[in-house]
MIGUTOR-518638 format. One record per atom (N, C-alpha, C): residue number from 1; residue in three letters; chain; atom name; x, y, z. Coordinates in Angstrom, 2 decimals. Example, Ala and Ser with C-alpha at 12.3 -4.5 7.8 and 13.67 -1.06 7.14 Angstrom:
% residues 2
<rec 1 ALA A N <13.19 -5.69 7.80>>
<rec 1 ALA A CA <12.30 -4.50 7.80>>
<rec 1 ALA A C <13.20 -3.30 7.80>>
<rec 2 SER A N <12.85 -2.25 7.08>>
<rec 2 SER A CA <13.67 -1.06 7.14>>
<rec 2 SER A C <12.90 0.03 7.87>>
This chain:
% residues 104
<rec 1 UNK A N <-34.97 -42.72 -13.46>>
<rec 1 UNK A CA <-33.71 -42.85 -12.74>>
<rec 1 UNK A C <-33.52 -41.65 -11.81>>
<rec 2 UNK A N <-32.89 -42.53 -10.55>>
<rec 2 UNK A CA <-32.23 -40.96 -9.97>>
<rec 2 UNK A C <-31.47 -40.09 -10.36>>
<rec 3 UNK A N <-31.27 -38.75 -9.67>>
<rec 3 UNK A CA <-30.09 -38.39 -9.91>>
<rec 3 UNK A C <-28.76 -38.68 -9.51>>
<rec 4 UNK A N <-28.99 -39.54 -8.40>>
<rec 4 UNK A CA <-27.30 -40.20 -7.87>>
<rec 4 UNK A C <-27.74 -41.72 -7.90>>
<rec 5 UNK A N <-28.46 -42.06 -9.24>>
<rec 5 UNK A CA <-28.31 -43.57 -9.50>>
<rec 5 UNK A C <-27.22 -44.27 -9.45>>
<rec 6 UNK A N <-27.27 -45.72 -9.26>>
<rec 6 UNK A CA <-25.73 -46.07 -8.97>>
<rec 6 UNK A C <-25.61 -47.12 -10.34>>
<rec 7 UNK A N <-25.15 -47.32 -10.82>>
<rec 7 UNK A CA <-25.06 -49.27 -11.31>>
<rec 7 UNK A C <-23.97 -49.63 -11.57>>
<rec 8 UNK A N <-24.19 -51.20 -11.22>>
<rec 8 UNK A CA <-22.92 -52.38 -10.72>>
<rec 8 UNK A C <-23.47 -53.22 -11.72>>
<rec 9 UNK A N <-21.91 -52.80 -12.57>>
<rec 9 UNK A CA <-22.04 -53.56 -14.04>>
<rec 9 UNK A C <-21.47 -55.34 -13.31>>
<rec 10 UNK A N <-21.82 -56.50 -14.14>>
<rec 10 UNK A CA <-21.04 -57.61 -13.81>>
<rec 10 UNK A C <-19.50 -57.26 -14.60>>
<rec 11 UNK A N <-19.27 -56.84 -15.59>>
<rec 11 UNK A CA <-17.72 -56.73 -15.78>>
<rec 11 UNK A C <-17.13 -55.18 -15.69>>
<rec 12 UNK A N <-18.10 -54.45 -14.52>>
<rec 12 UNK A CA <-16.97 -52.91 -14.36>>
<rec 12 UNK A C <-16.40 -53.50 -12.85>>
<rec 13 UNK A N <-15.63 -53.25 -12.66>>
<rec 13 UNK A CA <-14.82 -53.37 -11.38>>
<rec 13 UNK A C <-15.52 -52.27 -9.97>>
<rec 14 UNK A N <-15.84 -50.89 -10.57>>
<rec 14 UNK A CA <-16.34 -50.36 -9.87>>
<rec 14 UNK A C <-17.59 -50.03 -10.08>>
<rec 15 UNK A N <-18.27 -49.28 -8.89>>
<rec 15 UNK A CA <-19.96 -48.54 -8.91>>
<rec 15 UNK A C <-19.45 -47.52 -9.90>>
<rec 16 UNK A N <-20.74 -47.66 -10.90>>
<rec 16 UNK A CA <-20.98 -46.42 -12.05>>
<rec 16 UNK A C <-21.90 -45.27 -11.57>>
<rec 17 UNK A N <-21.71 -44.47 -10.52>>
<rec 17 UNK A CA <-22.45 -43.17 -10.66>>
<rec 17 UNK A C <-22.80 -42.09 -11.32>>
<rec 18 UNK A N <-24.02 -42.15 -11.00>>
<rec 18 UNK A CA <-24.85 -40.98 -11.57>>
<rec 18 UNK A C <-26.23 -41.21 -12.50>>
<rec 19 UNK A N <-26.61 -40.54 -13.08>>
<rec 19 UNK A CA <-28.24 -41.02 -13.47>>
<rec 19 UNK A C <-27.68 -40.78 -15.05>>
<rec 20 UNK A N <-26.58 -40.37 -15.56>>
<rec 20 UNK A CA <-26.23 -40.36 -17.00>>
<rec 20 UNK A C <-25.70 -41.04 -17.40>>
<rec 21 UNK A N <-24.78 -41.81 -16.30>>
<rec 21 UNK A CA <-23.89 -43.07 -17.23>>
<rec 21 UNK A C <-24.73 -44.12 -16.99>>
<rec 22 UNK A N <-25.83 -44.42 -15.56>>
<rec 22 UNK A CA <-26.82 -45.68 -15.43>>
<rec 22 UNK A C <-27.09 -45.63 -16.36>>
<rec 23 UNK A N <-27.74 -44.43 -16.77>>
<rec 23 UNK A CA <-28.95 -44.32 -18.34>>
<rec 23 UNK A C <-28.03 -44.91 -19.63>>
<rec 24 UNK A N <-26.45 -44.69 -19.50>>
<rec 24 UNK A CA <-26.08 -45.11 -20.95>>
<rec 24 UNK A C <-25.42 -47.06 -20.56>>
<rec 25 UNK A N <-25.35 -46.87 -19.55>>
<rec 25 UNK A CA <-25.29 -48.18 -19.42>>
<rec 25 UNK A C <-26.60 -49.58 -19.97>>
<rec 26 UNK A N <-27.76 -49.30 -19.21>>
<rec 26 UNK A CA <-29.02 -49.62 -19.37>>
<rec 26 UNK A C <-29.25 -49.75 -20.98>>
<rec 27 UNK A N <-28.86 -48.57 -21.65>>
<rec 27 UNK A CA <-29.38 -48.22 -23.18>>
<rec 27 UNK A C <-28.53 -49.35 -24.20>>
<rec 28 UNK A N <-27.10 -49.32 -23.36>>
<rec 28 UNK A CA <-26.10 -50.25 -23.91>>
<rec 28 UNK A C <-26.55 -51.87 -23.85>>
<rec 29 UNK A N <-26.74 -52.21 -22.78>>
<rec 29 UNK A CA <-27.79 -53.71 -22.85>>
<rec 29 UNK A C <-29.06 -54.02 -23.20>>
<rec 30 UNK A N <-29.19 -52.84 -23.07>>
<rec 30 UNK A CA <-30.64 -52.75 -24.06>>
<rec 30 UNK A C <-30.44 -53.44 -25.89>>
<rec 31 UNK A N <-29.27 -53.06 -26.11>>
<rec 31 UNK A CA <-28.54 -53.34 -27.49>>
<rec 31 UNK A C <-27.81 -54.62 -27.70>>
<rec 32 UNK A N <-27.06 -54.63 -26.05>>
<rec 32 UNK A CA <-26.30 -56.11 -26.24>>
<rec 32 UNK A C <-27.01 -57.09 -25.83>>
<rec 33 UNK A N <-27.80 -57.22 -25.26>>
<rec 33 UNK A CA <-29.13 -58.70 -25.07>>
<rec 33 UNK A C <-29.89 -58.98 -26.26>>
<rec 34 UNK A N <-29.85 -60.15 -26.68>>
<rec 34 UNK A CA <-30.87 -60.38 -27.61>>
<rec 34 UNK A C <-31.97 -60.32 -27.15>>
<rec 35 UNK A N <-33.00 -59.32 -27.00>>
<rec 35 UNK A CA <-34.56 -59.06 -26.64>>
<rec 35 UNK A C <-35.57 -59.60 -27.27>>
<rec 36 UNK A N <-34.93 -60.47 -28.38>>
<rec 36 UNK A CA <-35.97 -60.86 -29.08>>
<rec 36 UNK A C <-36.34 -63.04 -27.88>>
<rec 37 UNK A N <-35.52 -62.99 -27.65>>
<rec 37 UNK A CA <-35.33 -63.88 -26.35>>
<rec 37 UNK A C <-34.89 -64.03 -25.05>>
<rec 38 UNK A N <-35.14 -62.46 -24.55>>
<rec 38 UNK A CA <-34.89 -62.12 -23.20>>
<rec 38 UNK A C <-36.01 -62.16 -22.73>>
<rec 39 UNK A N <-36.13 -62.67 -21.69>>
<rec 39 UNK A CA <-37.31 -62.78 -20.65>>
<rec 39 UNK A C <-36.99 -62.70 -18.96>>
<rec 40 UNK A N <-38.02 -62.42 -18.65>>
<rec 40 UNK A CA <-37.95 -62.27 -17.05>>
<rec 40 UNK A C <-38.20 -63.69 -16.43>>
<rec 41 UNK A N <-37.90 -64.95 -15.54>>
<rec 41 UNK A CA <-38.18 -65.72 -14.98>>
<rec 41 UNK A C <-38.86 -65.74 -14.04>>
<rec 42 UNK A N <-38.33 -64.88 -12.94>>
<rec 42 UNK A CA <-38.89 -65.03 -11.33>>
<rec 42 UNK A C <-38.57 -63.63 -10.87>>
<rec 43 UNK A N <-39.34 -62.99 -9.90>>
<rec 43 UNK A CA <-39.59 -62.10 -9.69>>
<rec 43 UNK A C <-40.06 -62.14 -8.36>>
<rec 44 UNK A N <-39.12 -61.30 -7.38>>
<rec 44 UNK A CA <-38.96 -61.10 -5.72>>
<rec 44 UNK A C <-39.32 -59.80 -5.38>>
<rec 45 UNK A N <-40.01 -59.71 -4.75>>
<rec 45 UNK A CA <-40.52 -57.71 -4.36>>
<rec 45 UNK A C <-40.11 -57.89 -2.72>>
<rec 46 UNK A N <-39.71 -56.89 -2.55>>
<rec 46 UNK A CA <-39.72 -56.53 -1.04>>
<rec 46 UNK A C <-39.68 -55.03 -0.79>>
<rec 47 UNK A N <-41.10 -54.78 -0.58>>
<rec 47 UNK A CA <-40.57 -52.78 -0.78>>
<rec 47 UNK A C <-40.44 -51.92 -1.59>>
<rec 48 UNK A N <-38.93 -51.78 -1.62>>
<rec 48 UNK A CA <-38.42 -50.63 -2.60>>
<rec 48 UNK A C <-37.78 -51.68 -3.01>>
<rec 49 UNK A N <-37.54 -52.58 -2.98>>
<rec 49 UNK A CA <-36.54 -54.00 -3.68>>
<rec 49 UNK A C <-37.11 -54.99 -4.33>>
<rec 50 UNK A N <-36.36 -55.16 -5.72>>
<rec 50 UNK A CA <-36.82 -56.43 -6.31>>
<rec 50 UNK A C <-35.68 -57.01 -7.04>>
<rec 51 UNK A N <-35.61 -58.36 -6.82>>
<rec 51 UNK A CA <-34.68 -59.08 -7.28>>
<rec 51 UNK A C <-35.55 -59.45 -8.89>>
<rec 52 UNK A N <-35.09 -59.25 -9.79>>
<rec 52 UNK A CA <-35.76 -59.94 -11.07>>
<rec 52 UNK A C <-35.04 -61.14 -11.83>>
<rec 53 UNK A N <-34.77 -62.25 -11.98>>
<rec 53 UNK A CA <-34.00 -63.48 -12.65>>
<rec 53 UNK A C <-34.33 -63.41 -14.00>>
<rec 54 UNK A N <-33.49 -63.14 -15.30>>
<rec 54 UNK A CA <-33.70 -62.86 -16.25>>
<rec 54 UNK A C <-32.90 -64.46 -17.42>>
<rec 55 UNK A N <-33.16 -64.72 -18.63>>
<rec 55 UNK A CA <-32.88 -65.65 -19.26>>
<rec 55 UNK A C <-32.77 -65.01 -20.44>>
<rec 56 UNK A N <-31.77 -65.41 -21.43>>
<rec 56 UNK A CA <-31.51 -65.16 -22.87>>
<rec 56 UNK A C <-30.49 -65.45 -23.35>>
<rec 57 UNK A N <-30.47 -65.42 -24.73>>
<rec 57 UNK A CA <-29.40 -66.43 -25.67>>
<rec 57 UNK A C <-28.52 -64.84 -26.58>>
<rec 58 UNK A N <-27.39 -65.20 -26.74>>
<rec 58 UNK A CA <-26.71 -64.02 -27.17>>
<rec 58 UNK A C <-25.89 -65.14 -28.00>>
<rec 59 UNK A N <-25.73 -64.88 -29.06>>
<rec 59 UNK A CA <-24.61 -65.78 -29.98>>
<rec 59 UNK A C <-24.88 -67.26 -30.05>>
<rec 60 UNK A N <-25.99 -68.25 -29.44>>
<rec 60 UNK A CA <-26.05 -69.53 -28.91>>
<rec 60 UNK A C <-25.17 -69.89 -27.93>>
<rec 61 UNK A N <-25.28 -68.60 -26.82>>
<rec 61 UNK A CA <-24.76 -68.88 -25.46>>
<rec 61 UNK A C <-26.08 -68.93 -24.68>>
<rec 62 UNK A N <-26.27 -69.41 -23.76>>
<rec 62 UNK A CA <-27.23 -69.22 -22.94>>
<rec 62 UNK A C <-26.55 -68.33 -22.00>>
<rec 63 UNK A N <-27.18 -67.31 -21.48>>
<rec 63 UNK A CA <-27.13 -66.49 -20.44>>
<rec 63 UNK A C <-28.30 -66.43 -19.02>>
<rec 64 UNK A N <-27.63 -66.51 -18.02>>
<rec 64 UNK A CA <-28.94 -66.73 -17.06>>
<rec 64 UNK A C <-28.19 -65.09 -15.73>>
<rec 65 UNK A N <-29.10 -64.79 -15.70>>
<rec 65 UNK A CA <-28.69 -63.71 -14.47>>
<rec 65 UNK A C <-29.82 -63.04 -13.52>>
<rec 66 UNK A N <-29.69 -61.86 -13.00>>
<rec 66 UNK A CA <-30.56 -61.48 -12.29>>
<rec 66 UNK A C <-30.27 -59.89 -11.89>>
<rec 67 UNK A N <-31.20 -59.60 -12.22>>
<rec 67 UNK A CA <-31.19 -57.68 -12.06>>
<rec 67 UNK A C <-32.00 -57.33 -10.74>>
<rec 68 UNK A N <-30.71 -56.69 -9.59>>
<rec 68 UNK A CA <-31.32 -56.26 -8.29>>
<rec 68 UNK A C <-31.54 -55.01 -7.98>>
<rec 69 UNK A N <-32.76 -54.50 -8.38>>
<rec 69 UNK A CA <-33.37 -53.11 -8.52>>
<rec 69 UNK A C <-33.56 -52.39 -7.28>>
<rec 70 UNK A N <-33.47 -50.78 -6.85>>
<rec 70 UNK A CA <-33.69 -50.26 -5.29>>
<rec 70 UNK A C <-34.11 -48.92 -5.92>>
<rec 71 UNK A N <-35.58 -48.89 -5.20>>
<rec 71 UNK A CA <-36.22 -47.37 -5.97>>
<rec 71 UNK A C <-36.36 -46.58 -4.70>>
<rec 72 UNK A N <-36.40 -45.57 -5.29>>
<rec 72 UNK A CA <-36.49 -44.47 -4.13>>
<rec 72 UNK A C <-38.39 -43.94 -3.86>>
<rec 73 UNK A N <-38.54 -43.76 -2.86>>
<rec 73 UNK A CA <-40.45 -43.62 -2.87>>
<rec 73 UNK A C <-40.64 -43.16 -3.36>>
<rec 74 UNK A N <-40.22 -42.28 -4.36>>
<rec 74 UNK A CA <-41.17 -41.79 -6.04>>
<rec 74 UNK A C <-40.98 -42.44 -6.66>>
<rec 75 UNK A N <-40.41 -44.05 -7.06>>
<rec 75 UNK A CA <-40.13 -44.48 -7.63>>
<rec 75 UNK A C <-39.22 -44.58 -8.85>>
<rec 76 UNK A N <-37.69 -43.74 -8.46>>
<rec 76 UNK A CA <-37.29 -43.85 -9.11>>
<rec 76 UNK A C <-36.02 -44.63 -9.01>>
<rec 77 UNK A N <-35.15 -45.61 -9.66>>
<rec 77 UNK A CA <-34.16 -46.24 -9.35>>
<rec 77 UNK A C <-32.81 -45.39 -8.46>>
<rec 78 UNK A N <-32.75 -46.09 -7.66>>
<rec 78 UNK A CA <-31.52 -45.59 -7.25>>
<rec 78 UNK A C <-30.53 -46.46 -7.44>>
<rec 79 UNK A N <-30.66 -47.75 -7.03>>
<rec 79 UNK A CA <-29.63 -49.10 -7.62>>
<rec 79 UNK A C <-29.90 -49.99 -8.74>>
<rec 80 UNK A N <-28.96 -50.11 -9.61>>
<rec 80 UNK A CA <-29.13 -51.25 -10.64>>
<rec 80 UNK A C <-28.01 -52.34 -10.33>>
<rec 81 UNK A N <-28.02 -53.26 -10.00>>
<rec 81 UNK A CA <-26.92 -54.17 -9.91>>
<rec 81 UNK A C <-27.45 -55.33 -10.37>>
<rec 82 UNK A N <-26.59 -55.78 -11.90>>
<rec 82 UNK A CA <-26.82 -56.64 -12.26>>
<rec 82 UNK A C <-25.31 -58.27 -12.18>>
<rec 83 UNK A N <-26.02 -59.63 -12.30>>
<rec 83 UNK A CA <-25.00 -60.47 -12.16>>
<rec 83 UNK A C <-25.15 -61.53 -12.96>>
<rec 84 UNK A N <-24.74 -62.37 -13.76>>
<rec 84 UNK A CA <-24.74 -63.09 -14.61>>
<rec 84 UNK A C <-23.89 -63.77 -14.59>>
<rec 85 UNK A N <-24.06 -65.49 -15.03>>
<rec 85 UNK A CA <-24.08 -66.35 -15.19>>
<rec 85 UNK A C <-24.17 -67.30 -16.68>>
<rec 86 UNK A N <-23.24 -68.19 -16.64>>
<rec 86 UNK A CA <-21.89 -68.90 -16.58>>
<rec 86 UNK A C <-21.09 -67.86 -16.90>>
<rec 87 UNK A N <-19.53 -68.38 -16.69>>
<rec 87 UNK A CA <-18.43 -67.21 -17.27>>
<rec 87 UNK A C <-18.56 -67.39 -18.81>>
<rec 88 UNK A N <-18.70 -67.60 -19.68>>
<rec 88 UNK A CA <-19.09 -67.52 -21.07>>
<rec 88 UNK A C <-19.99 -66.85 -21.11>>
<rec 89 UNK A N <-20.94 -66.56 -20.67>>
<rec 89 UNK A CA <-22.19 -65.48 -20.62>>
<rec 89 UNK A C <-21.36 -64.53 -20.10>>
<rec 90 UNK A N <-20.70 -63.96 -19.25>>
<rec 90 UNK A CA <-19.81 -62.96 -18.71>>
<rec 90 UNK A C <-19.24 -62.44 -19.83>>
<rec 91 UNK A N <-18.47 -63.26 -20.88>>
<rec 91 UNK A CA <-17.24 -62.91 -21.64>>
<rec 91 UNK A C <-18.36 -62.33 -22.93>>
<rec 92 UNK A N <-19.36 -62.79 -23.40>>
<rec 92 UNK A CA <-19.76 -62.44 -24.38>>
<rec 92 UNK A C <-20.77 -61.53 -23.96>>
<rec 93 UNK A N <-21.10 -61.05 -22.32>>
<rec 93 UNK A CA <-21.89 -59.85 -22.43>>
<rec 93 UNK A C <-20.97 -58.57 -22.47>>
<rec 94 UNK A N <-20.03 -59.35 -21.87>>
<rec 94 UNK A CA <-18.79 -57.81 -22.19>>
<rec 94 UNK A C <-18.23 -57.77 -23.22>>
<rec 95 UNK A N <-18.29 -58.79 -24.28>>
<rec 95 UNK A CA <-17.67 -58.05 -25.52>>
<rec 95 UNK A C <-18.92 -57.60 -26.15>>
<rec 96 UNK A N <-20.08 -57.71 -26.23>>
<rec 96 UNK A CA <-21.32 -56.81 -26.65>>
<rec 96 UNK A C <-21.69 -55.45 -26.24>>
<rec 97 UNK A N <-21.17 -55.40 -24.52>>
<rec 97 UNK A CA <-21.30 -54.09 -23.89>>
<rec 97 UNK A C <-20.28 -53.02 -24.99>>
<rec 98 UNK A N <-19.24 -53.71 -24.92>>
<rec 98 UNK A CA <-18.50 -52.44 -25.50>>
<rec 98 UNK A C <-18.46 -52.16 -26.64>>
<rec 99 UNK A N <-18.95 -53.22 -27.75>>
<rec 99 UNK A CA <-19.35 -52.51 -28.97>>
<rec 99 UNK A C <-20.91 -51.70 -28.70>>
<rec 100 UNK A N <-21.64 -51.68 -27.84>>
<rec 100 UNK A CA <-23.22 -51.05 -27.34>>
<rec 100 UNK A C <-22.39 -49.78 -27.03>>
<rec 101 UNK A N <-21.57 -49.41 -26.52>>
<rec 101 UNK A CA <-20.85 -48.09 -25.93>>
<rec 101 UNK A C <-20.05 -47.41 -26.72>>
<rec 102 UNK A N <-19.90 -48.11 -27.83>>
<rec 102 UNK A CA <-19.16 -47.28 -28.54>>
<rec 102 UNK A C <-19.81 -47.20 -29.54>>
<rec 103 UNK A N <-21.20 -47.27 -29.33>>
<rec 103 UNK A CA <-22.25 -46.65 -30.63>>
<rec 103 UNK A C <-23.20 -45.35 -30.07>>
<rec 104 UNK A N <-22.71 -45.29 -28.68>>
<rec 104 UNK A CA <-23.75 -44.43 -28.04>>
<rec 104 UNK A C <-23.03 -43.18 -27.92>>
């Protein structure tokens, strides 16, 4: 990560700056996705840009979204902006985010 990483949560209202809260953000969905059925779908490069389309089940919701990544030429992130899909996938990634944040 950078040091003036940014990330655009789907339920924060605003850009999360800095490379310490990206990092606890990231660590937090790292916790609230079920990984044991998260997968990557499709995958867009352009550059320093990649769109990634991601799939997984949290509670027997289906969740479908897509993580839009921007690295800097050493490769390190500068943007995370993620977006997700249906609003039931919305509601139950944010009530997972915030029990993930309040373990960190």
């Amino acid at each position: 990560l950078s040091d003036d990483a940014t990330f655009y949560s789907p339920v924060v209202f605003k850009a999360l700056e800095g490379k310490e809260i990206t990092k606890m953000y990231l660590s937090a969905a790292g916790l609230s996705f079920n990984m044991d059925s998260f997968k990557y779908t499709r995958e867009l490069n352009d550059g320093n840009h990649s769109v990634l389309e991601f799939e997984t089940t949290i509670d027997d919701i289906s969740v479908n979204g897509v993580d839009m990544i921007e690295w800097d030429d050493d490769g390190k992130i500068l943007n995370f902006k993620v977006m997700i899909r249906p609003f039931k996938a919305v509601e139950i990634v944010r009530a997972k985010m915030v029990e993930a944040l309040e373990q960190i």
